[in-house]
Each structure stands twice: as C-alpha cells, then as structure tokens.
C-alpha positions as CSV (number, residue, x, y, z in Angstrom):
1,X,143.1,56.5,189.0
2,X,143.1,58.0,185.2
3,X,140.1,55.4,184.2
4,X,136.8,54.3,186.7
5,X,137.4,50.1,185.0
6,X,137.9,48.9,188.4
7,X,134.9,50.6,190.2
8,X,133.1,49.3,187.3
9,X,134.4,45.9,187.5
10,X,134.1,45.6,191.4
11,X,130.2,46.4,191.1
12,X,129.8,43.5,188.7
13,X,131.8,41.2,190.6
14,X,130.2,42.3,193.8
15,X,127.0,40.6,192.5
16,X,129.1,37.0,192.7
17,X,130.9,37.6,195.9
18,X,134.2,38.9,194.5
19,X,136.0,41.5,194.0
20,X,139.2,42.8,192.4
21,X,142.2,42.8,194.9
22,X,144.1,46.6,194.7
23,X,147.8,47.4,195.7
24,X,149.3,50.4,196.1
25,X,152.4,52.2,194.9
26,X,154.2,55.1,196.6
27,X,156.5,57.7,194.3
28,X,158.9,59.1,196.2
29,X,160.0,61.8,194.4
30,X,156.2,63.2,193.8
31,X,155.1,62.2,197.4
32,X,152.0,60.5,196.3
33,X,150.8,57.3,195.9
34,X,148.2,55.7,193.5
35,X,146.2,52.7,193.5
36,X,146.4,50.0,191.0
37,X,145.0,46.3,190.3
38,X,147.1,43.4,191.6
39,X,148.5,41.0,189.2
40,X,149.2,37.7,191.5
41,X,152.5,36.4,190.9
42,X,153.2,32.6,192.4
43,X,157.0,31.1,193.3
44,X,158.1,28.6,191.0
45,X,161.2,26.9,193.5
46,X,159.8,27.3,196.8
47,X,163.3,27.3,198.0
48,X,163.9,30.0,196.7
49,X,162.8,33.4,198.8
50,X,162.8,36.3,196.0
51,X,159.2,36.8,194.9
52,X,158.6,39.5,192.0
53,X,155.3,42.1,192.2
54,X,154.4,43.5,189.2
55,X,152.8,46.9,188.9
56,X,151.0,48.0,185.8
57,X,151.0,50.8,184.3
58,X,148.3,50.9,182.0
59,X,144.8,49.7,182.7
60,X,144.5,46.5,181.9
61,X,141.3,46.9,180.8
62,X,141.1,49.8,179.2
63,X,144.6,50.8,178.3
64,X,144.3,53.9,180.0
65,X,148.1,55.5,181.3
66,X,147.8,55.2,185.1
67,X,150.6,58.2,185.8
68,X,152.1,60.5,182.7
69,X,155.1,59.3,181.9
70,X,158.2,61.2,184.1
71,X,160.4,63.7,182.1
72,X,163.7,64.1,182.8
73,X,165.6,67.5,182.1
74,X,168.8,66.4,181.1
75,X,169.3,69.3,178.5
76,X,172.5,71.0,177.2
77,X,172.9,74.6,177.7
C-alpha cells in the first residue's frame, strides 16, 4: 500500500466492532499483487448473473495513487 489510511481506519473502527473489508488484485505482467479497500457493489435484476467489482486506484481517503501508473514503450525509432 502507497498510504497507512486503512491501518489507520481499521484501529478506529476496531473500537466499535468493525472493520474495513480488503480485496486483493493480482498484475500479471509485474507478478505482484496489492491490497486494496472493497467497494460493495449489489445486483440490481437478480436475474441477471453478471456482477461488476470495482477496484480503486487511488485511496479513497487520502487520494494517494495505489500503483504508478504503467508506461508503455510504443516509441518510433
């Protein structure tokens, strides 16, 4: 993690029983994986089986960039 926000959080929300809920995200390509908060996402047609995650990438409580942003090399020579 790039920011200590959900540490922080977690020991105040510790004192009433709760806690933030934490995912985590693989990259392939850099063979690592990072930790991030959980945004809850609900169905709206039950019917319906697709289900959406959504993964943040900035702290949302501090605005902090999770992972620098990938650069791609697609230069001229």
């Amino acid at each position: 993690m790039a920011c200590d926000c959900i540490a922080i959080f977690n020991k105040k929300l510790a004192e009433h029983n709760s806690r933030i809920v934490e995912g985590i995200a693989f990259d392939m390509q850099a063979n690592t994986g990072r930790a991030y908060p959980v945004i809850q996402c609900e169905k709206i047609n039950p019917r319906n089986r697709d289900k959406m995650s959504v993964i943040p990438t900035f702290c949302p409580f501090c605005g902090t960039a999770y992972a620098a942003k990938a650069t791609t090399s697609g230069g001229q020579s």
